[in-house]
C-alpha positions as CSV (number, residue, x, y, z in Angstrom):
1,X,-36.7,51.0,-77.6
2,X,-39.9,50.5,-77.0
3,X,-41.0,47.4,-75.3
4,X,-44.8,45.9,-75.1
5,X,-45.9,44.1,-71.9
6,X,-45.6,40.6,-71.1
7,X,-47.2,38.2,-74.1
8,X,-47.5,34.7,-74.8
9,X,-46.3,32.9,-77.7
10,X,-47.3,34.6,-80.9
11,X,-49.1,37.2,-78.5
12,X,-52.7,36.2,-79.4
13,X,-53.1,32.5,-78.3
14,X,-53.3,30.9,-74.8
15,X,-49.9,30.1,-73.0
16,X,-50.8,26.2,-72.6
17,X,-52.3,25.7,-76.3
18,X,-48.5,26.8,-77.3
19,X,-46.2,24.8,-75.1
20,X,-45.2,22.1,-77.2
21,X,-45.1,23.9,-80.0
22,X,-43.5,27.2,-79.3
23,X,-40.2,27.3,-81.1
24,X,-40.6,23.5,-82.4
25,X,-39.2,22.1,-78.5
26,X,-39.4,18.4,-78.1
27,X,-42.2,17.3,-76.1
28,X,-40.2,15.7,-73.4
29,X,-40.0,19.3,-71.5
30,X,-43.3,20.8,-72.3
31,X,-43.3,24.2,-70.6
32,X,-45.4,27.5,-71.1
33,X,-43.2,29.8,-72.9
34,X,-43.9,33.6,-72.6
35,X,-42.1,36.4,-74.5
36,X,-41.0,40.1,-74.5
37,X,-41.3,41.7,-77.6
38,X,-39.9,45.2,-78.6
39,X,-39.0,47.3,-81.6
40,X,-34.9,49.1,-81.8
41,X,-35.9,52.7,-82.7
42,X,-35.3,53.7,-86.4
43,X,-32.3,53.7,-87.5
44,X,-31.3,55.7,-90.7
45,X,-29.4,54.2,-93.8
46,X,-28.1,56.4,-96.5
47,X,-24.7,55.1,-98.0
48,X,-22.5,52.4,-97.8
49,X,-22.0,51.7,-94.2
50,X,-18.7,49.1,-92.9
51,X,-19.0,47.1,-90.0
52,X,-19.2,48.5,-86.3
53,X,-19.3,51.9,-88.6
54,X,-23.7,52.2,-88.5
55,X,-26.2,53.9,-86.8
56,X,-26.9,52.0,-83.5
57,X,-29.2,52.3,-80.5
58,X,-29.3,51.1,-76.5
59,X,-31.4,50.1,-73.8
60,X,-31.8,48.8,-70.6
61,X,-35.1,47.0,-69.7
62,X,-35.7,44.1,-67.3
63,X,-38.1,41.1,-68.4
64,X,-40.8,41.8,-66.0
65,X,-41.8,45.2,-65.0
66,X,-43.7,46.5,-62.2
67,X,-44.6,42.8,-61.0
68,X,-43.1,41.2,-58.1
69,X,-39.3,39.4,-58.4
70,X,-39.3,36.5,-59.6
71,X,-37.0,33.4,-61.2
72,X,-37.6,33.4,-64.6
73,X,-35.6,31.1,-67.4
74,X,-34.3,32.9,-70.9
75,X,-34.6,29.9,-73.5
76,X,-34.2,31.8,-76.9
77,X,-33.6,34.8,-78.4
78,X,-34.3,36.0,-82.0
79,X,-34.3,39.3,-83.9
80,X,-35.1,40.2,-87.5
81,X,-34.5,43.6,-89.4
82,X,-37.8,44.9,-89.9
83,X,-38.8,48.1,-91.8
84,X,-40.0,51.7,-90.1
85,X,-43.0,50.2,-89.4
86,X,-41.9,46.7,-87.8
87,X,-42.8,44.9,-90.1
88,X,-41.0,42.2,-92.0
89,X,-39.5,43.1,-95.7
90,X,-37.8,40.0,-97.6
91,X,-34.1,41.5,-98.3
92,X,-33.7,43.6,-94.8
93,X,-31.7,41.3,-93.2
94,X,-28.5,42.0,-95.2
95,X,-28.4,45.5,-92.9
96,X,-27.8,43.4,-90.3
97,X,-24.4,44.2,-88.4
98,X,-25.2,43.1,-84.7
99,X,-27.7,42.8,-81.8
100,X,-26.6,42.1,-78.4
101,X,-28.2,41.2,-75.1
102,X,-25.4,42.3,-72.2
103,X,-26.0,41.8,-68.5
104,X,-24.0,43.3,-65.3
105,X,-21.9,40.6,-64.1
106,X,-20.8,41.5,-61.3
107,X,-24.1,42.2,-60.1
108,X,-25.8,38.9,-61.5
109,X,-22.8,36.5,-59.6
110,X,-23.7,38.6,-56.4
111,X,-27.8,38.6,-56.9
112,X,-26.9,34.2,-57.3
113,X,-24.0,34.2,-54.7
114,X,-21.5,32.7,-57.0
115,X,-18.1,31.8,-55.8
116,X,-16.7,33.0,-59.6
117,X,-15.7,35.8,-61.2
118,X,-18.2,36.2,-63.9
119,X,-16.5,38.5,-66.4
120,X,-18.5,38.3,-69.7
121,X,-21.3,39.9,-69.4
122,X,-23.1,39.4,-73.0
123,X,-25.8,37.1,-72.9
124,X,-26.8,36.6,-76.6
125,X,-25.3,38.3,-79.9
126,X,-26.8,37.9,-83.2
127,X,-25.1,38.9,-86.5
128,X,-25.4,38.6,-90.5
129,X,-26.3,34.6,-90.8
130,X,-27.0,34.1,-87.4
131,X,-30.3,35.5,-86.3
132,X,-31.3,33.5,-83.2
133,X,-30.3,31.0,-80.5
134,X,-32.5,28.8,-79.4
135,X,-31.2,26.4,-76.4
136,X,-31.8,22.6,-76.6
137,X,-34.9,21.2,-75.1
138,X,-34.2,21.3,-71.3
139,X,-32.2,24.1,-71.1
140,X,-31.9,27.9,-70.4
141,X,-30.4,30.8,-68.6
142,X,-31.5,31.8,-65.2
143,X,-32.2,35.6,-64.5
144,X,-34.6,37.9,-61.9
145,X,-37.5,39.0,-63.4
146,X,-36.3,42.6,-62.3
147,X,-32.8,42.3,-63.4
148,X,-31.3,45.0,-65.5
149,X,-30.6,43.6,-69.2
150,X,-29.2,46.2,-71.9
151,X,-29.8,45.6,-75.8
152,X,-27.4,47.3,-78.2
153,X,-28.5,47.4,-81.8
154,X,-26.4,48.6,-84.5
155,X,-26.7,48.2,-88.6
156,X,-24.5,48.4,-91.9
157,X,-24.8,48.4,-95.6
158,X,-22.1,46.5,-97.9
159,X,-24.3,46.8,-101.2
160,X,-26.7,49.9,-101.8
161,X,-24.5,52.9,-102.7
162,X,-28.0,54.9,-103.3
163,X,-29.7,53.6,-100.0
164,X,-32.2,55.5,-98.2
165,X,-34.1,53.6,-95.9
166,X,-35.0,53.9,-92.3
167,X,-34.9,50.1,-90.4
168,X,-35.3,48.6,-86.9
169,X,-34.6,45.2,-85.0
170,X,-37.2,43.8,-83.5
171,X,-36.3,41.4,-81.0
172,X,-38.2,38.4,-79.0
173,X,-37.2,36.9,-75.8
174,X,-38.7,33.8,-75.3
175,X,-38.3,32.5,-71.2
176,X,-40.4,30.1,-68.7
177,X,-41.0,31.2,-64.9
178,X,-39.7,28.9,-62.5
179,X,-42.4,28.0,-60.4
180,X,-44.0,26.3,-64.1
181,X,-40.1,24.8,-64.9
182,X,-40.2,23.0,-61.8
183,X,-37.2,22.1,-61.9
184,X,-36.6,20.7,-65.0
185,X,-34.6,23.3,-66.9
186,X,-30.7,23.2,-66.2
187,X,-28.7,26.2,-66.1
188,X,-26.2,27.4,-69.1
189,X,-23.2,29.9,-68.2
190,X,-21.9,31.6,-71.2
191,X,-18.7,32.8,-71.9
192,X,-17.0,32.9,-75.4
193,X,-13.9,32.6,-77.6
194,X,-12.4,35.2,-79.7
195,X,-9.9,34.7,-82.7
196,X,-7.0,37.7,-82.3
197,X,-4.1,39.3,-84.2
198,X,-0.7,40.0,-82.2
199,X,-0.4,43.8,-81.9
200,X,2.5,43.6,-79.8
201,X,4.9,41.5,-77.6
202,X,7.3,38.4,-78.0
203,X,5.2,35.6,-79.3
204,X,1.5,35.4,-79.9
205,X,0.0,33.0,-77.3
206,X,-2.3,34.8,-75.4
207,X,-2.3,34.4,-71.8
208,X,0.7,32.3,-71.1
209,X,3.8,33.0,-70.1
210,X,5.9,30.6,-70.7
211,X,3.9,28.3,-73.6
212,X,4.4,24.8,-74.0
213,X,4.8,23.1,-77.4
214,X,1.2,22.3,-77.8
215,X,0.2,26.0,-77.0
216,X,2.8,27.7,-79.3
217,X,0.4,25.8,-81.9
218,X,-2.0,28.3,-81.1
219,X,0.1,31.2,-81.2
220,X,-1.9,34.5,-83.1
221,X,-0.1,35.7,-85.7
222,X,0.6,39.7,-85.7
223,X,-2.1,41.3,-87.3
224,X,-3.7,45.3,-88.1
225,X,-6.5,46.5,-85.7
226,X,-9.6,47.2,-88.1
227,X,-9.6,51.4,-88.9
228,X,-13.0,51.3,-88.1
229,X,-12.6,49.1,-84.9
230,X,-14.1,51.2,-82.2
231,X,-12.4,53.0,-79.1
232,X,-12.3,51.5,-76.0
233,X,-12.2,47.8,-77.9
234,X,-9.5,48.0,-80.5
235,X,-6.5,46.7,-78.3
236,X,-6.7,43.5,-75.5
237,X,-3.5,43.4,-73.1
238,X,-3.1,39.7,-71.6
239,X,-0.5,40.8,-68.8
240,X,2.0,38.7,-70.0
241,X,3.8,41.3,-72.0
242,X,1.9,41.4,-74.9
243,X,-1.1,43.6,-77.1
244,X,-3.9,41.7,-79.3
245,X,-6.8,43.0,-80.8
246,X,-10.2,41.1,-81.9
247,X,-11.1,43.5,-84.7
248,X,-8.3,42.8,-87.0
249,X,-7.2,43.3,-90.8
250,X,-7.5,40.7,-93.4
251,X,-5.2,41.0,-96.0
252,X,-6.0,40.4,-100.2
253,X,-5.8,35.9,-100.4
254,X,-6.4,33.1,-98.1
255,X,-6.0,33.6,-94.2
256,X,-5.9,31.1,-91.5
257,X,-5.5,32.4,-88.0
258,X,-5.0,30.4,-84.2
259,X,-5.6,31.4,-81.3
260,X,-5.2,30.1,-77.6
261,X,-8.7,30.9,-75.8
262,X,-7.6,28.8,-72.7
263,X,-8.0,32.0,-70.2
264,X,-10.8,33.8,-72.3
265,X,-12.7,31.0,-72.5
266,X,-12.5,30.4,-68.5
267,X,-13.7,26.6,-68.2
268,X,-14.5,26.9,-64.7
269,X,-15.3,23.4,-63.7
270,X,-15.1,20.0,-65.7
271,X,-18.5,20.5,-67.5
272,X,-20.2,19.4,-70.9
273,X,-20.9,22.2,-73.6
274,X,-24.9,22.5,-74.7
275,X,-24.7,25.6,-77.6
276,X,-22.4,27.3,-79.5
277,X,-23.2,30.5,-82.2
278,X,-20.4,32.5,-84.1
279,X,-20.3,36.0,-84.8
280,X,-18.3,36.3,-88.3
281,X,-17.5,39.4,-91.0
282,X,-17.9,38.8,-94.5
283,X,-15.7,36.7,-96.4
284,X,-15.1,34.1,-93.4
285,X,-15.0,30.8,-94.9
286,X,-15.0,28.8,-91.3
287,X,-14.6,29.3,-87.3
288,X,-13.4,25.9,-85.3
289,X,-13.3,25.0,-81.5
290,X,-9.9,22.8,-80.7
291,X,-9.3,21.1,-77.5
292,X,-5.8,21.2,-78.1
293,X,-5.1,18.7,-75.0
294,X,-6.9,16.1,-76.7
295,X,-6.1,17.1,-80.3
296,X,-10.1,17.2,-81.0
297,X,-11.8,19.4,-83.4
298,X,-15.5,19.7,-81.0
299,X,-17.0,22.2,-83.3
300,X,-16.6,23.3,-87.1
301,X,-18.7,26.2,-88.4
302,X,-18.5,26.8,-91.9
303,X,-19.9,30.4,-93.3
304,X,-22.0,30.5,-96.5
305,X,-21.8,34.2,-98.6
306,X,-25.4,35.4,-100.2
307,X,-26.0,34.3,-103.7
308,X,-25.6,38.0,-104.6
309,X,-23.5,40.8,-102.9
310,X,-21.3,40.9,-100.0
311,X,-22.2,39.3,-96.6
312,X,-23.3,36.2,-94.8
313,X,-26.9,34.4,-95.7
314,X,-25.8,31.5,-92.7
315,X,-23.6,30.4,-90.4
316,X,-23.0,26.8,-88.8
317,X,-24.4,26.5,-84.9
318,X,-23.9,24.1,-82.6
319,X,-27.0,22.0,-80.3
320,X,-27.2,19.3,-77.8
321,X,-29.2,18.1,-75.2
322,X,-26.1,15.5,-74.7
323,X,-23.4,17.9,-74.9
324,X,-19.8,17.9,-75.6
325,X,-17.6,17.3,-72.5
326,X,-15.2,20.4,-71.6
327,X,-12.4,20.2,-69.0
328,X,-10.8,23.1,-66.7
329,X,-7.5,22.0,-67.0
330,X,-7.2,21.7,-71.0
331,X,-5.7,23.8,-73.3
332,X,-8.5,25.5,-76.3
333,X,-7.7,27.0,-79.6
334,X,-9.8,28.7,-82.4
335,X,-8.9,28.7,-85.6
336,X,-10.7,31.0,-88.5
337,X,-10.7,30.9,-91.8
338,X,-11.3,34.0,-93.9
339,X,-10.7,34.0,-98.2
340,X,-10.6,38.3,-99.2
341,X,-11.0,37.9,-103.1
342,X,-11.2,41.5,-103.5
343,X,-8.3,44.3,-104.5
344,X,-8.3,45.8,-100.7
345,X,-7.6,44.7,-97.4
346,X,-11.0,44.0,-95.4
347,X,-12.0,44.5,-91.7
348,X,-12.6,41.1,-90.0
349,X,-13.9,39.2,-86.6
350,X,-14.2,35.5,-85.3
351,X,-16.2,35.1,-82.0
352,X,-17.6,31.9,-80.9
353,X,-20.4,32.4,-78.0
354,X,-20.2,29.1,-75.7
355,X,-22.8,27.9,-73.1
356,X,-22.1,25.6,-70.6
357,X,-23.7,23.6,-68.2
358,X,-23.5,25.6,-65.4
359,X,-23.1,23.3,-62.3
360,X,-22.1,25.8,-60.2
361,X,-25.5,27.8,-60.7
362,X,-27.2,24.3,-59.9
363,X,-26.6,24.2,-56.3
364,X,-27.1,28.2,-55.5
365,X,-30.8,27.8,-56.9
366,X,-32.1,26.0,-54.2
367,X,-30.8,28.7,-51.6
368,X,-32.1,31.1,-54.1
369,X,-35.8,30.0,-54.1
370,X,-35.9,30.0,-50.7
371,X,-34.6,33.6,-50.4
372,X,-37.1,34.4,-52.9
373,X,-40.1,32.3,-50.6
374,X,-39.1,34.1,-47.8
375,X,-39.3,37.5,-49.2
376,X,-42.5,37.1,-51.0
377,X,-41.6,38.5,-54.3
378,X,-42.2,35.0,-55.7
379,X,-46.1,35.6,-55.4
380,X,-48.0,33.6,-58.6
381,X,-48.9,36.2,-61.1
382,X,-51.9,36.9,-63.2
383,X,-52.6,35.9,-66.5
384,X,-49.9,37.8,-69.7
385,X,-51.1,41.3,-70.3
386,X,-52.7,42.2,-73.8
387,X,-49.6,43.4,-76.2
388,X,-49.1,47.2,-76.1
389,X,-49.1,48.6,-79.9
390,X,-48.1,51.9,-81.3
């Protein structure tokens, strides 16, 4: 991938003279936004092409490059399928399968000294219907400037039997740098909450040992893995006895499928929930959030098919400045919704991507900016370079 320097909003136009109105952010936090920029190599279409079945490309980059460390904020992320030459085509987006934005846990909770074990490390996935998150005013994800992000690309094709196209993503990160936030950006942690078919074992609530009457409720129901669900992800074992899978089998009709996301989902501390994006397979009719301790619905997504063709055109997202309160010791659930009108059985996923408030990451940052004083590395830098092009 190839990834120009750092910009500012829309690449051409002074940082300040875009602060309020750089991704349409309430004035209230008015902060200069800068971005990185880069284009997915191409990637080749020539026949029908299934999800997780496309071409797909990787790399690792870091925000800042060659500058010195730094705090920086990641506030919104976007892609768009774009053609050989980057640039946008109306109709591309339906080659969409997914674009993620992963991060090394383990070495993130050690480079912010945090007492938990962070073990998701995607940051951001986008998907057919849901092509960007951007994080309420006031709000973003902490990272070094230096630290090692890895973007994975892939593509499909449900419609064009005679296709021959070459496309790319191109993908923007929009963040702020600390020393301009000032303290006035809160930290998100995200985690998420997948839907899953029983494979094997005696009951289907994942997690739990001995389930109590709320959380059989939520039991998953057994289930197919996907054929073309790839290796090394088809199969999930929740040391309780039991084998799920998150790339499942939707059969011909009307399927509704629970699932108890207590333990994947990992509500680390009594908290309040700011932003919340699905990941969904054609013919999904819904995805909903339960706290099942309460009995509340917090979140319904519903899925909306193109006018023509198989796919998504949108999915339902969830954003708040308030937030929706989330507690450690209750009991979650997801239920999906899927409706397969066809004559076969089709290949199906239901992931909700969650972002706390991370109150945890609020008191390391203070010990953090001083580590980062000390050094030096958080010198004021120059003015965003001129974009690279070619």
């Amino acid at each position: 991938m190839r990834w120009p320097g750092r910009v500012a909003v829309l690449l051409l136009l002074p940082v300040a003279a875009l602060a309020a109105t750089s991704c349409q952010r309430a004035a209230q936090v008015s902060l200069p936004v800068h971005q990185r920029v880069g284009l997915s190599p191409r990637l080749h279409i020539d026949r029908i092409i299934h999800s997780m079945e496309g071409p797909s490309a990787e790399t690792t980059f870091s925000l800042e490059e060659g500058g010195p460390r730094e705090l920086v904020w990641i506030t919104a992320y976007r892609t768009e399928v774009v053609d050989a030459d980057g640039q946008s085509a109306r109709g591309l987006s339906q080659f969409m399968c997914h674009n993620n934005l992963d991060f090394d846990s383990e070495a993130h909770r050690k480079l912010f000294h945090l007492d938990r074990i962070v073990n998701f490390g995607r940051m951001f996935t986008a998907s057919q219907g849901v092509f960007e998150v951007v994080f309420p005013d006031g709000y973003g994800i902490p990272v070094f400037s230096d630290e090692p992000l890895t973007v994975n690309t892939m593509v499909l094709n449900h419609n064009l039997r005679d296709a021959n196209l070459d496309v790319r993503h191109r993908i923007t990160i929009d963040y702020v740098r600390d020393e301009d936030a000032r303290g006035r950006l809160v930290p998100l942690y995200p985690t998420f909450a997948p839907v899953m078919a029983l494979l094997q074992g005696r009951d289907g609530v994942f997690g739990i040992d001995k389930p109590s009457e709320h959380q059989h409720g939520a039991s998953c129901a057994p289930g197919l893995v996907a054929p073309n669900a790839p290796e090394g992800t088809r199969t999930y074992d929740d040391h309780q006895g039991r084998t799920f899978t998150q790339h499942w089998v939707v059969p011909i009709g009307h399927e509704d499928r629970h699932t108890l996301v207590t333990k994947v989902l990992g509500v680390p501390f009594d908290t309040t929930l700011h932003y919340i994006n699905a990941h969904l397979h054609p013919y999904a009719r819904s995805l909903e959030l339960h706290d099942l301790t309460t009995g509340q619905t917090l979140f319904h997504a519903d899925a909306r098919a193109p006018e023509q063709g198989i796919g998504l055109a949108s999915v339902d997202h969830f954003s708040s400045a308030e937030g929706i309160p989330v507690f450690r010791g209750h009991d979650y659930e997801v239920e999906s919704v899927y409706d397969n009108p066809t004559d076969a059985a089709k290949d199906a996923m239901a992931i909700f991507f969650v972002y706390f408030r991370d109150k945890e990451m609020e008191q390391r940052l203070p010990g953090v900016r001083q580590e980062l004083a000390a050094s030096g590395a958080a010198a004021a830098s120059a003015a965003p370079a001129a974009p690279a092009h070619g």
